[in-house]
C-alpha positions in Angstrom: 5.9 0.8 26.4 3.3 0.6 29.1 0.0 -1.9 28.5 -2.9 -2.9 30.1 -4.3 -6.0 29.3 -8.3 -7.1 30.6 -8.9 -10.5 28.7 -7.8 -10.2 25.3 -8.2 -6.4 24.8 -4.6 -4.5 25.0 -4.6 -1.0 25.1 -1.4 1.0 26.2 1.1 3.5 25.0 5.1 3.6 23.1 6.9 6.5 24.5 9.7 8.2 23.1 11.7 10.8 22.1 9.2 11.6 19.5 6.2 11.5 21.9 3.4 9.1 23.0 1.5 7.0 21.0 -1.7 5.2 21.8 -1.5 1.5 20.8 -4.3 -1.1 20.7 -4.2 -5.3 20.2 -5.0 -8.9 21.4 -3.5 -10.6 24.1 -3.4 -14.7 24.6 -1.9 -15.8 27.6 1.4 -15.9 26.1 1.4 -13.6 23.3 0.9 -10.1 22.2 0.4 -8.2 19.3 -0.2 -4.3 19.0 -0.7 -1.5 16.5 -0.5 2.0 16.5 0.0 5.1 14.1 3.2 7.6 14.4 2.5 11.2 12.9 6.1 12.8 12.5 5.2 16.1 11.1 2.6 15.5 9.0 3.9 12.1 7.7 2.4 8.8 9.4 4.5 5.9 10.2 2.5 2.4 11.0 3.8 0.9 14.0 3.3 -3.0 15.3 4.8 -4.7 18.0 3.9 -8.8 18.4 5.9 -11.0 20.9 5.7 -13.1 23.4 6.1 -13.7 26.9 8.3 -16.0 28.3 10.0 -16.6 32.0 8.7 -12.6 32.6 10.5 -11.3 29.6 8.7 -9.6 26.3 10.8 -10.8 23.1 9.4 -10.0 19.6 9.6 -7.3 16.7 8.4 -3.8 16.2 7.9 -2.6 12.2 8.6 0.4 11.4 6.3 1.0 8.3 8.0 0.2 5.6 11.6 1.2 7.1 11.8 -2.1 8.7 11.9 -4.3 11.5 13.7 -4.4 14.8 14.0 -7.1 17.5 13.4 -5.6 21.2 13.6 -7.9 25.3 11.4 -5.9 27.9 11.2 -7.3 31.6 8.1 -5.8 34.0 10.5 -2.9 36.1 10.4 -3.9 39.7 9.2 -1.6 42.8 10.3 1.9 43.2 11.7 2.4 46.3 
């Protein structure tokens, strides 16, 4: 997941094996939540991701439509060398 955040406007993408996705959301200064829609061959899948950021790491959910919800922990990667 890759996002950009100017003020409280997110915009970003979800990669995967599936492809990318385009997400959009709100940002406060400690939390973020996103939205985006997954077409799998002609079926769409509703996809939101809200969490928070605490000590550099992004803990929260992403739902699945109605197939569920799932925890997930990102950290910022460091510098490529």
């Amino acid at each position: 997941m890759t996002v950009a955040i100017d003020g409280a406007p997110a915009t970003g993408t979800m990669t995967s094996t599936m492809g990318t996705l385009p997400i959009t959301g709100t940002a406060t200064a400690d939390a973020l939540a996103m939205s985006g829609t997954l077409d799998m061959q002609g079926i769409s899948l509703a996809l939101g991701v809200t969490g928070t950021l605490v000590d550099g790491a992004f803990n929260g959910s992403l739902k699945l439509g109605d197939l569920g919800t799932a925890p997930f922990t990102g950290k910022r990667p460091g510098p490529t060398v």
